[in-house]
C-alpha positions in Angstrom: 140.1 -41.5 137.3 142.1 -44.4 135.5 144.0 -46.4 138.2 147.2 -48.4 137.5 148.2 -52.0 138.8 151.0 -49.5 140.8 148.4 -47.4 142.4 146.4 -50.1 143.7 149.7 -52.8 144.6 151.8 -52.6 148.2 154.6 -52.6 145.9 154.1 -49.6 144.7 155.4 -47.6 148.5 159.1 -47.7 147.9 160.6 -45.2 149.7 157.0 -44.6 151.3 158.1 -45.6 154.8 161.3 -47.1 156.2 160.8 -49.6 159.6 164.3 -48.6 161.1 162.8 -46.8 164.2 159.7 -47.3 166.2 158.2 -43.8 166.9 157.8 -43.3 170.5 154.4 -44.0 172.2 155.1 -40.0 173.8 155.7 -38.7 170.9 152.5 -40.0 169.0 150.3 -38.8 171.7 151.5 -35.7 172.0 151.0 -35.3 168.1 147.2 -37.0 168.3 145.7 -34.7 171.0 147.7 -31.9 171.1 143.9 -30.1 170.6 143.0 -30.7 173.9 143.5 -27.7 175.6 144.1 -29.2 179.4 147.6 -30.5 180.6 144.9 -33.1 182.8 143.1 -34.1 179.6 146.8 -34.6 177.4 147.8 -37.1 180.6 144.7 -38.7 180.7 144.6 -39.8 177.1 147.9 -40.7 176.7 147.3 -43.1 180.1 144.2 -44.2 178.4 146.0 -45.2 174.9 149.0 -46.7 176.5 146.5 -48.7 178.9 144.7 -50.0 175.0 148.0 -50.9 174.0 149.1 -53.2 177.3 146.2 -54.9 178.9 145.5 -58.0 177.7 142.0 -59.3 177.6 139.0 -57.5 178.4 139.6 -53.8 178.8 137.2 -52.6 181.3 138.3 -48.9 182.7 138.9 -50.5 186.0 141.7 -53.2 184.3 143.0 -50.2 182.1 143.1 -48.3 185.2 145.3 -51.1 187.1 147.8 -51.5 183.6 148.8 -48.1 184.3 148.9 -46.7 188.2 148.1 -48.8 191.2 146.5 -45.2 193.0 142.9 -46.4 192.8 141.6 -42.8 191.9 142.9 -43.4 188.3 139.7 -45.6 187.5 137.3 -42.4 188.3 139.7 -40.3 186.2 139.7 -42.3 182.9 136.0 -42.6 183.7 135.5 -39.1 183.7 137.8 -38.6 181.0 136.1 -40.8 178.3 132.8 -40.0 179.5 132.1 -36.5 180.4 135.0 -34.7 180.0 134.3 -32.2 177.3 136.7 -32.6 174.4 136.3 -32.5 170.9 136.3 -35.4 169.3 136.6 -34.4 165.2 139.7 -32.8 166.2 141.6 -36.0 167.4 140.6 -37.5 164.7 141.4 -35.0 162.2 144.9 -35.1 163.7 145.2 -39.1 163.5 144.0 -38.5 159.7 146.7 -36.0 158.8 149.2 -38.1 160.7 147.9 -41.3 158.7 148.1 -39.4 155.3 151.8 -38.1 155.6 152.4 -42.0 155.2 150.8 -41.4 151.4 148.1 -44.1 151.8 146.7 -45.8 148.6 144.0 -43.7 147.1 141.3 -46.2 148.7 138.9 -44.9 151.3 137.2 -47.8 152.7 134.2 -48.0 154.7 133.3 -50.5 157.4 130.7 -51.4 160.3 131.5 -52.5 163.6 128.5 -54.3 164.8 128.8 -53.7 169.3 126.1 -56.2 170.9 125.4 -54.9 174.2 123.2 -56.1 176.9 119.7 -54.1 177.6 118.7 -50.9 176.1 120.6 -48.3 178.0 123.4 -48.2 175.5 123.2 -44.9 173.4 122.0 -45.8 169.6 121.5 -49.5 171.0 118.8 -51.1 168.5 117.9 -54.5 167.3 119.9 -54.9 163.9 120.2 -58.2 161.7 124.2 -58.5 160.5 124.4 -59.8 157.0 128.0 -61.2 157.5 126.5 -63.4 161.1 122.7 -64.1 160.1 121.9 -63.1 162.8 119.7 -60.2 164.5 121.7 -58.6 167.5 121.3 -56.1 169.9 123.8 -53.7 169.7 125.2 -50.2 168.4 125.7 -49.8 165.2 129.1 -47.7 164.1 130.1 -46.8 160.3 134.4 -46.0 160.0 136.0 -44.5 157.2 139.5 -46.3 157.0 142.8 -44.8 155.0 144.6 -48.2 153.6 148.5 -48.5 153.7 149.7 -51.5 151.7 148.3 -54.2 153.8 147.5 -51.8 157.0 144.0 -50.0 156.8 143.7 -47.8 159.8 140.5 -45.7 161.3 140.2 -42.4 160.6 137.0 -41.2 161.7 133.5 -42.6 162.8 129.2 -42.1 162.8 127.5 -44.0 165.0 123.4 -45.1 163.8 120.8 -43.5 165.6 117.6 -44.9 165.0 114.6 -43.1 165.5 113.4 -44.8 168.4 116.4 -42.8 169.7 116.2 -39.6 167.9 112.6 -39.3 168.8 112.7 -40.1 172.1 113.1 -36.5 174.2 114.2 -38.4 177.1 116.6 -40.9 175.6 118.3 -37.8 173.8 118.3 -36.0 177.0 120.2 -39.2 179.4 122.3 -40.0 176.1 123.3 -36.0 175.7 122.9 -36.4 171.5 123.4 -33.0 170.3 120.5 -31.4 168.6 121.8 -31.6 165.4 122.1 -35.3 165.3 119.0 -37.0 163.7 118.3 -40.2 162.5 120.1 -40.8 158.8 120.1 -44.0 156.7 123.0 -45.5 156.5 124.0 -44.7 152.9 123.7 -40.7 154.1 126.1 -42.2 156.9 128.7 -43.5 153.9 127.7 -39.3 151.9 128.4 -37.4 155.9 131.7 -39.7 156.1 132.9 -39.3 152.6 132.8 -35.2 152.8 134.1 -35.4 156.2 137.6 -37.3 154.7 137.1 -35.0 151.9 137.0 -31.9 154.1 140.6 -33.1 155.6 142.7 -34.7 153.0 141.6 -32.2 150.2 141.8 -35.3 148.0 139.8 -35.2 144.9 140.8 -38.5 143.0 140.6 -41.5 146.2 138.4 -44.1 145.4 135.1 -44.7 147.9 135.5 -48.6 148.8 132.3 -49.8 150.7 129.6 -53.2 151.2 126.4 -52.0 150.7 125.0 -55.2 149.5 122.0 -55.1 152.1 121.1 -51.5 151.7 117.5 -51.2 150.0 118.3 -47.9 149.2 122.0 -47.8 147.6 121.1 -45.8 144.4 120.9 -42.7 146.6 124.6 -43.2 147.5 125.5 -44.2 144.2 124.1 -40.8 142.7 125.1 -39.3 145.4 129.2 -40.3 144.9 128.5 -39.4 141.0 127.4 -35.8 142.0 130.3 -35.3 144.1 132.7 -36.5 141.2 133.9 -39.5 143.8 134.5 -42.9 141.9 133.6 -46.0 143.4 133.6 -49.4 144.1 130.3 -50.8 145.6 129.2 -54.1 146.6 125.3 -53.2 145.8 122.0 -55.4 146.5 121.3 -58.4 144.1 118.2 -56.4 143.0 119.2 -53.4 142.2 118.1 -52.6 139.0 120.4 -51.8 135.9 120.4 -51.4 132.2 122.4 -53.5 129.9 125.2 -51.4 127.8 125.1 -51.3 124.3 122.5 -53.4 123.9 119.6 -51.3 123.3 117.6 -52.6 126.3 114.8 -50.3 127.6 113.8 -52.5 130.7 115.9 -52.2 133.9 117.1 -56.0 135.1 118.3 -57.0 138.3 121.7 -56.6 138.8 122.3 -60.4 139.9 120.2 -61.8 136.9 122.4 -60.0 134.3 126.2 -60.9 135.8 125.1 -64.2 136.5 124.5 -64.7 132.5 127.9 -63.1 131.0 130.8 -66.0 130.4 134.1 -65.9 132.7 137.1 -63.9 132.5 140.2 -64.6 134.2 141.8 -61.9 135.9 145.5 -61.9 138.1 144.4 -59.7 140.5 147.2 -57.7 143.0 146.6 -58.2 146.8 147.4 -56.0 149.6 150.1 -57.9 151.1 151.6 -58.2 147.2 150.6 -61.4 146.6 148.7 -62.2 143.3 145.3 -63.9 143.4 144.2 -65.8 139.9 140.8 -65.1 140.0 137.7 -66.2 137.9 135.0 -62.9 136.9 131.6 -62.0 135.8 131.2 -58.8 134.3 129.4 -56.6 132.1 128.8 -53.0 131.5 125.7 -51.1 132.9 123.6 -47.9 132.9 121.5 -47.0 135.9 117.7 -46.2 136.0 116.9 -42.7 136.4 120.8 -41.4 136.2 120.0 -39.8 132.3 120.0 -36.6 131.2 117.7 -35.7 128.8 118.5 -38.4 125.7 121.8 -39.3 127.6 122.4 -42.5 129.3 124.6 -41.2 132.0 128.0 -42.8 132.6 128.9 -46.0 132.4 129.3 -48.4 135.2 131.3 -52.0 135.6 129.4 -54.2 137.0 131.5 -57.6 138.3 131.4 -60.5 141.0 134.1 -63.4 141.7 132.9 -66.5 140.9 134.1 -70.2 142.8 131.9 -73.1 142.2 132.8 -74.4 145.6 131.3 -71.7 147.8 127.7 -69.5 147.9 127.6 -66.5 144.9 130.4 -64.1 146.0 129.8 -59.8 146.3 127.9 -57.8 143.9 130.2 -55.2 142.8 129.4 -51.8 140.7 131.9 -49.5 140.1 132.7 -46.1 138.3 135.8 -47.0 137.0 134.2 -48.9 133.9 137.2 -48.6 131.6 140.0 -50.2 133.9 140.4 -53.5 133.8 139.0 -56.2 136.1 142.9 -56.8 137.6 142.7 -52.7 139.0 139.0 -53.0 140.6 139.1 -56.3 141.5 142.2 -55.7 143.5 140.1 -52.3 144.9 137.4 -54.7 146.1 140.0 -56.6 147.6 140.8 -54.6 150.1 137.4 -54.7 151.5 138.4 -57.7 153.3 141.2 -55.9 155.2 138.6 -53.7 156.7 136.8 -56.1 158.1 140.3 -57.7 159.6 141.4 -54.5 160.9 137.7 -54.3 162.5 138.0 -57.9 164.2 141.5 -56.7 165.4 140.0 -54.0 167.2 137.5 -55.8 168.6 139.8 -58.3 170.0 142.9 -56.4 170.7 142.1 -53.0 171.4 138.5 -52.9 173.6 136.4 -51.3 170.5 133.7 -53.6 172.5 134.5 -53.1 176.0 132.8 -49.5 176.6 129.5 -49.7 178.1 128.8 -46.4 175.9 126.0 -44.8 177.2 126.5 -41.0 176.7 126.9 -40.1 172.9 130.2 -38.1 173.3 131.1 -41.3 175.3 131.2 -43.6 172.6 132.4 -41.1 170.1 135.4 -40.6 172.6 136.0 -44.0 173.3 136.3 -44.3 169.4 138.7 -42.1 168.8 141.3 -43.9 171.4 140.8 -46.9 170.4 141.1 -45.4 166.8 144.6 -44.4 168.0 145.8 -47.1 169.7 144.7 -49.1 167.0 147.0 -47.2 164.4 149.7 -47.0 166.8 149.5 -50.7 167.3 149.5 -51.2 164.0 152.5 -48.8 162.4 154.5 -47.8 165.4 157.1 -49.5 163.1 156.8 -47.1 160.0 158.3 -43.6 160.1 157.1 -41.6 157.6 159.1 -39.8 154.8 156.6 -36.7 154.4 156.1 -35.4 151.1 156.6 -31.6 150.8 153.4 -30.4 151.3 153.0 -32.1 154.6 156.3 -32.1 156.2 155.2 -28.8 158.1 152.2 -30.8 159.7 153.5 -34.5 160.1 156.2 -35.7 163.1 
């Protein structure tokens, strides 16, 4: 896939979406969870979104309770509804996607973690997990979101939450946490694979373009085959170690990934922004193979290997990506966007309750997700009506 300074600019959604109405909070959740199949569980969740969207501070049930009914039963009833009544999760979200994508988001999938600290150990998937981007080992759960990106709005569309094996093995954990059978532990670059065919599954996209950090995952060449067997190009921020081959230059010893960029002279590269600003940026670069990727006397493809470099701060992301032969302005402006995940993550945090579930039951947290998922985009592009394409003007309000 060759993408162009349009595909990957905000500029490029004229006539995408037009700002002269608001869409109406009833409307939009009537269209989200029109799969649940009670009229009790439609009322519930639209109280529970609109509570997201109007109580400041912390949003414990019993203050999202209070935001939207003064009867004090409503605080068992959004209980109940988040944490044991039985509704399906992949469906809401599979609505929110096909609502998000009749906006014709930028053909960027991007993938982010929210890191939840919680107190104790009670908290379903709750492990001890050391954040790269903090330093620091916390106690929390650990969730992976895939995110559809709109200009300068990136927006959840579906979620996995890590289940290490001291929870997967554990008969009694799984039994109080009630995590299907089904679930067992996964690394977190089979995580990024399961999330990638679940998007694939619902917007029958074949040419988006996987955006994800997995600079601390030992591990990241089985995602990195694993994209190139599904035909998925890519931009990855991989491990300083990982170990590549040198392009054309007859090497036959792999070299760490870091080692290699950090000898190649810079290029200069004006690369596009989300919000349509332009960014002069300073690059190291240089072509790759990858261990282990070659058929018989064949290479494999190649990759573009890159990282921004400012002598003011600490060596910037590793990035590897399939999309060798565009230029540095077009995947530089890819890996941009990574940033705008971790943004719309914060915002979540702080303005929508993503940490203000206790989360102890597994469909719990999952539902939880999804309305914060929702309110979230709501929050975020209430403001933009859509102007459907054809082949989605049946499906989208």
């Amino acid at each position: 896939m060759h993408l162009t300074q349009a595909d990957t600019s905000s500029t490029s959604q004229d006539a995408t979406y037009a700002s002269n109405s608001d869409l109406p909070l009833d409307h939009f959740s009537s269209t989200i969870f029109k799969s649940l199949r009670r009229v009790d569980q439609r009322k519930w969740a639209h109280a529970y979104l609109k509570a997201l969207l109007v109580t400041s501070g912390k949003k414990s049930v019993r203050r999202l309770a209070t935001a939207v009914s003064h009867d004090p039963s409503v605080v068992q009833s959004l209980r109940q509804f988040v944490s044991l009544s039985p509704w399906d999760f992949d469906e809401i979200m599979e609505e929110l996607t096909h609502w998000v994508a009749g906006r014709r988001p930028d053909p960027v999938w991007s993938l982010g973690r929210a890191v939840l600290p919680k107190r104790g150990d009670r908290s379903v998937g709750v492990h001890r997990y050391f954040d790269l981007s903090s330093g620091r080992t916390l106690n929390c759960q650990l969730g992976l979101g895939s995110f559809l990106c709109l200009g300068d709005a990136q927006v959840p569309v579906d979620w996995c939450l890590h289940l290490p094996t001291t929870w997967t093995q554990d008969s009694g954990r799984r039994r109080d946490a009630r995590i299907p059978d089904a679930e067992q532990y996964r690394p977190l670059w089979a995580h990024t694979l399961r999330l990638v065919d679940r998007l694939s599954a619902r917007t029958h996209s074949t040419s988006s373009v996987v955006l994800v950090d997995m600079s601390d995952e030992p591990d990241v060449g089985h995602l990195l085959f694993g994209l190139a067997k599904r035909r998925r190009d890519f931009v990855v921020a991989v491990p300083p170690h990982l170990a590549v081959l040198p392009a054309g230059e007859g090497a036959s010893a792999p070299v760490s990934a870091r080692t290699l960029v950090s000898a190649q002279s810079l290029e200069t590269a004006v690369v596009p922004l989300p919000d349509g600003r332009r960014r002069i940026t300073h690059l190291q670069t240089s072509l790759v193979y990858l261990p282990g990727g070659s058929q018989g006397r064949s290479p494999g493809p190649p990759y573009r290997l890159f990282t921004e470099v400012d002598p003011t701060q600490a060596p910037g992301p590793l990035w590897l990506t399939s999309l060798a032969h565009d230029t540095l302005a077009e995947v530089g402006s890819i890996a941009a966007l990574n940033t705008g995940t971790t943004d719309a993550i914060a915002s979540m945090e702080q303005d929508f309750g993503l940490l203000d579930f206790e989360g102890r039951s597994f469909p719990g947290w999952y539902h939880h997700m999804a309305l914060v998922s929702a309110a979230y985009t709501y929050g975020r592009l209430h403001g933009l009506t859509a102007v459907p394409s054809r082949d989605t003007a049946q499906r989208v309000p």
